[in-house]
N, C-alpha and C positions, 0 to 999 in steps of 0.2 A: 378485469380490464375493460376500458370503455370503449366501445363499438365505434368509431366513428367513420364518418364519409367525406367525400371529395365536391366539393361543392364549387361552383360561379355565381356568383352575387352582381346583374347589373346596375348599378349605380347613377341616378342623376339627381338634378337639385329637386326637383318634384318627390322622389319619396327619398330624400334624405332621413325626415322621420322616421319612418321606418328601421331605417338602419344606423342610427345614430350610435348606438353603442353593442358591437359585433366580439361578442364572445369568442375570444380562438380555443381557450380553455388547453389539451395539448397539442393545438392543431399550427403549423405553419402554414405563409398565404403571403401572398403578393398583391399588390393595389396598381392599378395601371390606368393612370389620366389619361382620358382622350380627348377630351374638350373642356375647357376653362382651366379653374383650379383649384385646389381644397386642399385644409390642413385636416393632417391625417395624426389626431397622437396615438403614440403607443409608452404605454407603460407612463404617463405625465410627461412624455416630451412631445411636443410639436413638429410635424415636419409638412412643409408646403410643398405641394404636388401642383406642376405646371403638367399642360400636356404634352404629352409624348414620355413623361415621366415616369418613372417605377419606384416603387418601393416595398422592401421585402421585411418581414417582421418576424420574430421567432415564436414558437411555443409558449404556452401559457402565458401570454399578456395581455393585458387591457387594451382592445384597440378601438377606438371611437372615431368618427368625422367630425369636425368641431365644427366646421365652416367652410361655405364653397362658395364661386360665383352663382347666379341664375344660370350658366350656360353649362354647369358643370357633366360630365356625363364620366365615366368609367367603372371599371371592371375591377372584384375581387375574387382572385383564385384562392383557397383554401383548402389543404391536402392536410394529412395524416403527417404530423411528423416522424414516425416510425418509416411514414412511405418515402419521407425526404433523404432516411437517413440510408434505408435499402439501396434509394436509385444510386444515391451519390458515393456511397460503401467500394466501390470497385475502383471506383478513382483515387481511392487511398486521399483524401483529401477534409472528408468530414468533418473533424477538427475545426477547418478553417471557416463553419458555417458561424464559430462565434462572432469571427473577423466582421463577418457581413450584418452583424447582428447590430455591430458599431457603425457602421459605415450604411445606411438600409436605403438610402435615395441614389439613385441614378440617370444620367438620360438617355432614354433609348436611342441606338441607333436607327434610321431609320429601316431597313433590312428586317434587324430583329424586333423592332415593333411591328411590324407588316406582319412577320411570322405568327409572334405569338399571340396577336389578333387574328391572326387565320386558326390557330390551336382552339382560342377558347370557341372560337366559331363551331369548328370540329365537334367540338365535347358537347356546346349546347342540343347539335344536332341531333347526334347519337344519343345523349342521355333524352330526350325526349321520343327516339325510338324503342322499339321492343325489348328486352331483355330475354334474349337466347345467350344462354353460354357464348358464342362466337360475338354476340354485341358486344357481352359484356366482357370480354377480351379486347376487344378491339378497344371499347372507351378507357381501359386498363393502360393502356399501350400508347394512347392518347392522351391520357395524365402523364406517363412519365417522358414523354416525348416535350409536353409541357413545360416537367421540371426543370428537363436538361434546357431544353431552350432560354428559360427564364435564369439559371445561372449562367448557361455561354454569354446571352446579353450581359448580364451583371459582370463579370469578369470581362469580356471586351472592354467596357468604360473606365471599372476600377481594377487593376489585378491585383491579388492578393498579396499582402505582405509575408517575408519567409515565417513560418511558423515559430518565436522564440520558444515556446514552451510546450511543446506537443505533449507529455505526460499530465499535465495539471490541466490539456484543455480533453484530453482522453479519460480521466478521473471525471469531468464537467460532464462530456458525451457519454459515459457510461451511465452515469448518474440519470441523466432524461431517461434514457431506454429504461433503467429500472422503474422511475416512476411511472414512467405509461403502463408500464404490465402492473404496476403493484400498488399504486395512489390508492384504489376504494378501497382496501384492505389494510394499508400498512401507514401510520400519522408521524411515525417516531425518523429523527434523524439518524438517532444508531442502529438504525434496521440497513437503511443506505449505505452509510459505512461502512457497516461490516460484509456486507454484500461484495467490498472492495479490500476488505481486510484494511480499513483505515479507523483510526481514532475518529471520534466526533467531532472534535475540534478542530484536529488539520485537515478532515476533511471538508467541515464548515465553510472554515478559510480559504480553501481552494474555491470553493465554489464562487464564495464573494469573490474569488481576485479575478475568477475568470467571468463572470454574468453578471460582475454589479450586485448580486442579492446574494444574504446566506441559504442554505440548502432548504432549512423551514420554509420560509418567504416563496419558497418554489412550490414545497408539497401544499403551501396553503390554496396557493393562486390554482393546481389542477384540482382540489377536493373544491373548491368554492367554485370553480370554473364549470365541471360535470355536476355540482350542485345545484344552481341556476341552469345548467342546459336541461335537466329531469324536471325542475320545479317549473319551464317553461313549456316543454314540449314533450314529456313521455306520457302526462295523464293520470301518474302516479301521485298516491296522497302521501302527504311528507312524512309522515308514519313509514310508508313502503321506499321513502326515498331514504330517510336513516337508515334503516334496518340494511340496505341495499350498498350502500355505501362504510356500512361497518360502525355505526356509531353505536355505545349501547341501550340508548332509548331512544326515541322523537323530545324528549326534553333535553337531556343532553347536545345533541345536533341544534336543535332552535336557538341556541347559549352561546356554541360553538359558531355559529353559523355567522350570530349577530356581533360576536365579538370579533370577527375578520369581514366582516362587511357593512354593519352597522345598521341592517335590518333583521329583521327574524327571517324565516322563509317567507312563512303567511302575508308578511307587509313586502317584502322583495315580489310575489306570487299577485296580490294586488297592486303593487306600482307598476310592476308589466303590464299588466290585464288595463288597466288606466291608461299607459300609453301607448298602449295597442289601439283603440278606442278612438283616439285625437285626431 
């Protein structure tokens, strides 16, 4: 399973560059304009963020800044979807994170934007202090203080519609959790399935009816997604990155790689390093 952390990304038109194209890989996150505005896509749809706006995005998608004003400034928070799904777990509700997955732009109230501008405040602070056990409780405590705040705002604007189909979106949520524990290790769709004691194909079809994409299209987006984030940032030679991810050679993977992405690693690995550079 892949390690990941909780992170804040401040955002203005000055190094849009930089952050041009933001890998969630399995990670959920929220985008919060504060001044100007910019389209945020996710997954190829477009959504334009005025300020005071929010917008929340799911796991494993594509998400990029396409265009902003010069005045533009805001924040992206990015958690663990595993940790979205722990906080939210006790509200018996989780299910209905697909609902928001549809519906991902809101305007903040003014209240809870004051707030969760005061949260990320919070976390910057504290993640740039010590790390004693007790820090790192408290920034713990702080993230999920966050989350809840960032869907009380969501739900204040839009409330959710009744749940029609809670088993087909519980089949959809069982399904993420597996792939987070199991994506480097496991590529086959009937491995998930049967994890659920379901056929491949209606459980395929679930997945399409409930996320828009078949269940493959998802285990690609997290194995391509922890691909690019090792070939960008662990240090690791893509030899160490296959092996590591369960593929059975570095030729194999480079094949694999290029045919859901349309680079090898090595030209993905130099087109970073290039535009890192600019």
């Amino acid at each position: 399973m892949a390690h990941l952390t909780q992170y804040i990304v401040k955002l203005t038109a000055e190094n849009r560059s930089e952050h041009h194209d933001l890998l969630s890989a399995i990670q959920a996150g929220a985008f919060i304009c504060t001044d100007g505005s910019a389209i945020i896509r996710v997954n190829n749809v477009g959504r334009k963020l005025n300020a005071g706006d929010m917008l929340l995005y799911p796991p494993y998608s594509k998400v990029s800044l396409e265009d902003n004003d010069d005045d533009f400034k805001g924040y992206l928070a990015s958690v663990d979807y595993e940790f979205v799904i722990a906080s939210v777990k006790p509200l018996e509700w989780s299910a209905n994170l697909h609902f928001i997955s549809r519906h991902p732009v809101v305007r903040l109230l003014e209240n809870d934007y004051e707030v969760i501008l005061s949260l990320i405040g919070l976390i910057e602070h504290k993640t740039a202090q010590n790390t004693s056990p007790l820090s790192l409780l408290l920034l713990s405590s702080l993230w999920e203080s966050l989350t809840y705040q960032v869907l009380t705002a969501y739900l204040a604007v839009h409330p959710l519609e009744p749940d029609s189909d809670s088993v087909k979106n519980n089949i959809a949520l069982t399904f993420q959790a597996d792939l987070m524990q199991h994506f480097t290790t496991q590529r086959e769709v009937a491995f998930y399935a049967a994890q659920q004691r379901l056929s491949s194909r209606y459980f395929s079809t679930v997945i399409k009816e409930v996320t828009g994409h078949n269940a493959f299209y998802w285990i690609v987006q997290a194995v391509t997604g922890e691909a690019k984030k090792r070939i960008t940032e662990s240090g690791l030679s893509i030899k160490e990155i296959a092996y590591s991810l369960n593929f059975r050679s570095p030729t194999f993977f480079s094949r694999w790689f290029k045919q859901y992405t349309g680079l090898t690693p090595k030209e993905f690995k130099q087109q970073r390093s290039v535009k890192q550079t600019l």
